[in-house]
DSSP file (Angstrom, degrees, kcal/mol; ACC not computed):
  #  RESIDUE AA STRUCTURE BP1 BP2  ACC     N-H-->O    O-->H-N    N-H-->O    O-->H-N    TCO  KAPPA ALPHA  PHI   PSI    X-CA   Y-CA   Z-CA
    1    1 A X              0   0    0      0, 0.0     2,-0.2     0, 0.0     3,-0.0   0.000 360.0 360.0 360.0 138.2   41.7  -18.3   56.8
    2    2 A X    >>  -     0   0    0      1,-0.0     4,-2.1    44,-0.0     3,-1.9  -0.384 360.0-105.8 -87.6 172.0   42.8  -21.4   55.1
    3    3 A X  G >4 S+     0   0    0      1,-0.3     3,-4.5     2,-0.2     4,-0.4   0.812 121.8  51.2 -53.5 -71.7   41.1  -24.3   53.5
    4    4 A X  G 34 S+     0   0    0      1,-0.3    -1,-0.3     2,-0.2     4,-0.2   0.312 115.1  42.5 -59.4 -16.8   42.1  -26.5   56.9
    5    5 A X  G <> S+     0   0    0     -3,-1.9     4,-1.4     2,-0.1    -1,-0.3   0.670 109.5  53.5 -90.0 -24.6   40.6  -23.9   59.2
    6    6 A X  H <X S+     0   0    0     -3,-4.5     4,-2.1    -4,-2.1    -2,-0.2   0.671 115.1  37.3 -91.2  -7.2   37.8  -23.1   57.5
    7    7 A X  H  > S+     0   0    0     -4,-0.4     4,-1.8     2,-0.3    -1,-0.2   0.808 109.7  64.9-100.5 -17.6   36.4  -26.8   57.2
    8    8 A X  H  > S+     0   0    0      1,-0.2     4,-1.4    -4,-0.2     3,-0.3   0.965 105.9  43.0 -67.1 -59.1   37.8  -27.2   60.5
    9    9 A X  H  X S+     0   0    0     -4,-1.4     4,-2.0     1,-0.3     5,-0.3   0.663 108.6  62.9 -70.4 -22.3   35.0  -24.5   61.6
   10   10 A X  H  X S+     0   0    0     -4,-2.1     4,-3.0     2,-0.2    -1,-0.3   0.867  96.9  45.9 -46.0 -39.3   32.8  -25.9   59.9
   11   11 A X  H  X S+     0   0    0     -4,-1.8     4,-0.6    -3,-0.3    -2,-0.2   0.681 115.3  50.8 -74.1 -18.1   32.5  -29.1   61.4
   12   12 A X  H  X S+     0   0    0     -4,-1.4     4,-2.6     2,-0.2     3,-0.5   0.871 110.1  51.6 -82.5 -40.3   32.4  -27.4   64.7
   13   13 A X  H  X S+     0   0    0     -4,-2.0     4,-1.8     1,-0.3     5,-0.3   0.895 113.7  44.3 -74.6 -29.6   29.6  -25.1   63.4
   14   14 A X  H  X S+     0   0    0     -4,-3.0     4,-0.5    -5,-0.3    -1,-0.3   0.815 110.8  51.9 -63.8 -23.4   27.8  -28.0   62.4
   15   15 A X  H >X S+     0   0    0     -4,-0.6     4,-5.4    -3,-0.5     3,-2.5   0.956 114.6  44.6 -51.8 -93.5   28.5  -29.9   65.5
   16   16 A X  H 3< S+     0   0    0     -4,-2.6    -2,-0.2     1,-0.2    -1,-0.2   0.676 113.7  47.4 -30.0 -58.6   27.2  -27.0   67.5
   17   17 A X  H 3< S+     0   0    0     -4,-1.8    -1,-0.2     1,-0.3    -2,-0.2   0.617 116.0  43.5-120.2 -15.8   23.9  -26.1   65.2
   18   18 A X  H << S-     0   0    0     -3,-2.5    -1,-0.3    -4,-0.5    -2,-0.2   0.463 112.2-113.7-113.4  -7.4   22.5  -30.0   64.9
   19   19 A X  S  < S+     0   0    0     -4,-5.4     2,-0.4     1,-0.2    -3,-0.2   0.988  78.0 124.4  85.1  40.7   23.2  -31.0   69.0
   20   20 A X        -     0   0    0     -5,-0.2     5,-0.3     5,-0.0    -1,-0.2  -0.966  67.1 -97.0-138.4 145.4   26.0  -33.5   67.9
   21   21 A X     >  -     0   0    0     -2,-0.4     4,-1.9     1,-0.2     3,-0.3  -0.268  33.9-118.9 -43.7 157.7   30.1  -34.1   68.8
   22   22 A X  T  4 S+     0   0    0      2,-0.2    -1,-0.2     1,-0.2     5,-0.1   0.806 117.5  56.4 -74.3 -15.1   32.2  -32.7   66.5
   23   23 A X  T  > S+     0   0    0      1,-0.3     4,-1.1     2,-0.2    -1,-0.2   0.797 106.4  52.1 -68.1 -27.2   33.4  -36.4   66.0
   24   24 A X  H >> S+     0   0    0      1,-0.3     4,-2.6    -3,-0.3     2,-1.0   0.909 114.2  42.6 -91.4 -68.9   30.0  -37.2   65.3
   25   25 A X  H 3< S+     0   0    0     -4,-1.9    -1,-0.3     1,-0.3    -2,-0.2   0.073 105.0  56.9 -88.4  59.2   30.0  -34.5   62.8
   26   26 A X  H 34 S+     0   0    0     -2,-1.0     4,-0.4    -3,-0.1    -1,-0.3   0.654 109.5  53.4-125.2 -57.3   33.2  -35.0   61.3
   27   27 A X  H XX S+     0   0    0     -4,-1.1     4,-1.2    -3,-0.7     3,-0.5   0.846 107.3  47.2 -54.1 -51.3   31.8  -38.7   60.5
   28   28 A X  H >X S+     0   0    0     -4,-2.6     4,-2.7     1,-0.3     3,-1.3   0.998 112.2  51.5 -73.5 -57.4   28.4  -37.8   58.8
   29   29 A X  H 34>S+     0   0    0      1,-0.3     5,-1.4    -5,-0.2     6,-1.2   0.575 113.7  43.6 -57.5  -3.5   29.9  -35.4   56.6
   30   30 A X  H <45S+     0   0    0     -3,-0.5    -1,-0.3    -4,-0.4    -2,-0.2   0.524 106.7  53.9 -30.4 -54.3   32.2  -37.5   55.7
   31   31 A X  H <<5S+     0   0    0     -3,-1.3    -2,-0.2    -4,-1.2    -3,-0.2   0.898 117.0  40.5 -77.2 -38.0   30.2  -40.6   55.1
   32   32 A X  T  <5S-     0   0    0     -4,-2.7    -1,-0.2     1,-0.1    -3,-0.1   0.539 116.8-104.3-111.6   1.4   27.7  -38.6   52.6
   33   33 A X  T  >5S+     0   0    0     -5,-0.4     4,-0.9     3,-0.0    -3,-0.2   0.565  83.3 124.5 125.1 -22.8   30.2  -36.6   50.9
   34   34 A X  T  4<S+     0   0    0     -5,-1.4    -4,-0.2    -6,-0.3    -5,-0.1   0.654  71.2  63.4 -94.4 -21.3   29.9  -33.1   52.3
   35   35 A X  T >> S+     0   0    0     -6,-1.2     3,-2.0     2,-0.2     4,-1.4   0.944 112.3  33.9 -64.5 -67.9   33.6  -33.0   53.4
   36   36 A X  H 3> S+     0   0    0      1,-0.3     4,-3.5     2,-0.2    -2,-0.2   0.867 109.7  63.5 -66.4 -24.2   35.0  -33.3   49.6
   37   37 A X  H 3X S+     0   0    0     -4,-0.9     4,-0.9     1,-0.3    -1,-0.3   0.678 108.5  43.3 -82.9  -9.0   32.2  -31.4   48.4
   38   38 A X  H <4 S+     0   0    0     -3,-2.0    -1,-0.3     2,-0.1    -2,-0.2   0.694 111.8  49.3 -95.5 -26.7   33.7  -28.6   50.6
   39   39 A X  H  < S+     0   0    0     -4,-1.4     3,-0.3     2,-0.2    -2,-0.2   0.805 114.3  54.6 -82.4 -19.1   37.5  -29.1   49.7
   40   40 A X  H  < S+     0   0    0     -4,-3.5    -1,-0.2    -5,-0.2     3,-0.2   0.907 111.0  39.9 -77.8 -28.5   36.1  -29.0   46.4
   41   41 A X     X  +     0   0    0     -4,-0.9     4,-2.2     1,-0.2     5,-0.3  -0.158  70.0 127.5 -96.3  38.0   34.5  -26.1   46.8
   42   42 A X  H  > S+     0   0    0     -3,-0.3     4,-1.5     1,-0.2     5,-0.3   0.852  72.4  56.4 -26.9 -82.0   36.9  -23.7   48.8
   43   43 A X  H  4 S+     0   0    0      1,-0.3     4,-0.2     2,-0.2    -1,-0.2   0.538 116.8  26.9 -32.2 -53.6   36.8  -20.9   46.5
   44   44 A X  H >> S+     0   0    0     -3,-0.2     3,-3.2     1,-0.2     4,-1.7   0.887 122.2  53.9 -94.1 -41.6   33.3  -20.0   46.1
   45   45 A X  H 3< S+     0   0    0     -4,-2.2    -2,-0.2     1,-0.3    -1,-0.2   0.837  98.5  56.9 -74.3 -24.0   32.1  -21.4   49.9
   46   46 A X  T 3< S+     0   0    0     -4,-1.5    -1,-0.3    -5,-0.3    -2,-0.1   0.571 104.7  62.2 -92.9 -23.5   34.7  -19.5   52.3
   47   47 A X  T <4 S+     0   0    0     -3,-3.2    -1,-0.2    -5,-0.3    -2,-0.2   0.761  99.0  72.8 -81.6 -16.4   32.9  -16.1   50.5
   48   48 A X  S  < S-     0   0    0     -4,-1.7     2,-0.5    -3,-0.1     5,-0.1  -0.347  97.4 -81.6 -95.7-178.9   29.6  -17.1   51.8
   49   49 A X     >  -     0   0    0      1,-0.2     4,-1.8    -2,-0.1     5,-0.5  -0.476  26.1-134.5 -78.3 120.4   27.9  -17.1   55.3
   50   50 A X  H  > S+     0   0    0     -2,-0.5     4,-0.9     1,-0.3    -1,-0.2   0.682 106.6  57.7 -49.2 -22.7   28.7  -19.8   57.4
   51   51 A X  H >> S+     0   0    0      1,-0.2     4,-2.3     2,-0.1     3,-0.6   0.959 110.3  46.5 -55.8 -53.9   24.7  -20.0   58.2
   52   52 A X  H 3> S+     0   0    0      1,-0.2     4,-0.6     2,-0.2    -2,-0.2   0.874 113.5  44.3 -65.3 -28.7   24.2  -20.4   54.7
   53   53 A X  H 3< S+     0   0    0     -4,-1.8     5,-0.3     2,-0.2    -1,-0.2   0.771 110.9  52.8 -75.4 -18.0   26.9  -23.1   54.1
   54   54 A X  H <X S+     0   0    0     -4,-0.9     4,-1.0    -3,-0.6     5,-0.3   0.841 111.3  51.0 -82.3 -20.0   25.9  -25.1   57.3
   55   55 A X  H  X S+     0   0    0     -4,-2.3     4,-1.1     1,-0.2    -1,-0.2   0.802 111.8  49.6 -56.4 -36.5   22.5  -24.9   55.5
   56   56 A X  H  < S+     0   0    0     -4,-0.6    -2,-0.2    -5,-0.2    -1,-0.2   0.208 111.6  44.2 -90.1   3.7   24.3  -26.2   52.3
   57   57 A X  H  > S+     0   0    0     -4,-0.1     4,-2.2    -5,-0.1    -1,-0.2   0.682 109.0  54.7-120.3 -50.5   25.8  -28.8   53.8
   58   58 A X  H >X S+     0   0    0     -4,-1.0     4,-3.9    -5,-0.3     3,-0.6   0.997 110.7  53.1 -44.9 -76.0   22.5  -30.1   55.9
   59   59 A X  H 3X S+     0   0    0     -4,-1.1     4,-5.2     1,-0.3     5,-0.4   0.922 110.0  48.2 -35.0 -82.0   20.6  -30.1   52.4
   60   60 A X  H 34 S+     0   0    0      2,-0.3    -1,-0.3     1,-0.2    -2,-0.2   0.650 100.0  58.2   6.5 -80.6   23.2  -32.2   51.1
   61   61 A X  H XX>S+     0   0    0     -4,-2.2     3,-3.5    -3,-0.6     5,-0.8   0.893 109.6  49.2 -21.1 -73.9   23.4  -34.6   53.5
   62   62 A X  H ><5S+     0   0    0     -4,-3.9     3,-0.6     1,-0.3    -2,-0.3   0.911 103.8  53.7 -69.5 -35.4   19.6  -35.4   53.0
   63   63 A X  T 3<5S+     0   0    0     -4,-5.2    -1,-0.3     1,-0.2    -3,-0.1   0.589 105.3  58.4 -94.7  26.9   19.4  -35.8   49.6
   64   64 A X  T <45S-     0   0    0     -3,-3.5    -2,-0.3    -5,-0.4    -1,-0.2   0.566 132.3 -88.5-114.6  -2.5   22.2  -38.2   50.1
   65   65 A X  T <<5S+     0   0    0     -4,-0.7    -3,-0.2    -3,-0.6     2,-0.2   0.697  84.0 147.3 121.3  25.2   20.2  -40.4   52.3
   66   66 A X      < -     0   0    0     -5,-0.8    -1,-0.2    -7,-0.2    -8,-0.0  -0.498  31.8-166.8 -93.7 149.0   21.6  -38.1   55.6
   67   67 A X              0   0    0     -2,-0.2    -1,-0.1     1,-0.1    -9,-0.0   0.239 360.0 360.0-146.7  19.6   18.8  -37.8   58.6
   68   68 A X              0   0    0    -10,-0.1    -1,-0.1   -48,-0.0   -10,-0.1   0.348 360.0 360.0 -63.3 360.0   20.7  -34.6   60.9
C-alpha cells in the first residue's frame, strides 16, 4: 500500500471510529497536525495496527488542543 492509500484509510478509519464524516475528519487532522505527522511518519506507522495508530492519532489531537 502506498503513502496516499494508507492516510487515505486512515482518515476513513478515523471517520468511522469517532461517529464523524470523513470530511470532518480529514479537517481535524489537519488543523492539529496529525496529517503531516503521518506523512512524516510513513515508515514506522504503515508497520503498525491501524487500532493502534487511530489511537496515535486521537492522543495527538488532544494534546494539541483536539476534543474527538
Amino acid at each position: 500500500m502506498d503513502r496516499i492509500e494508507y492516510l487515505v484509510l486512515l482518515v476513513a478509519e478515523f471517520a468511522a471510529r469517532c461517529r464523524v464524516s470523513e470530511a470532518m475528519a480529514y479537517r481535524y487532522l489537519n488543523q492539529y497536525g496529525a496529517l503531516a505527522l503521518c506523512n512524516k511518519h510513513y515508515n514506522v506507522m504503515h508497520t503498525l495496527s491501524v487500532e493502534e495508530n487511530i489511537q496515535t492519532l486521537r492522543e495527538y489531537c488532544q494534546r494539541r488542543g483536539g476534543n474527538l
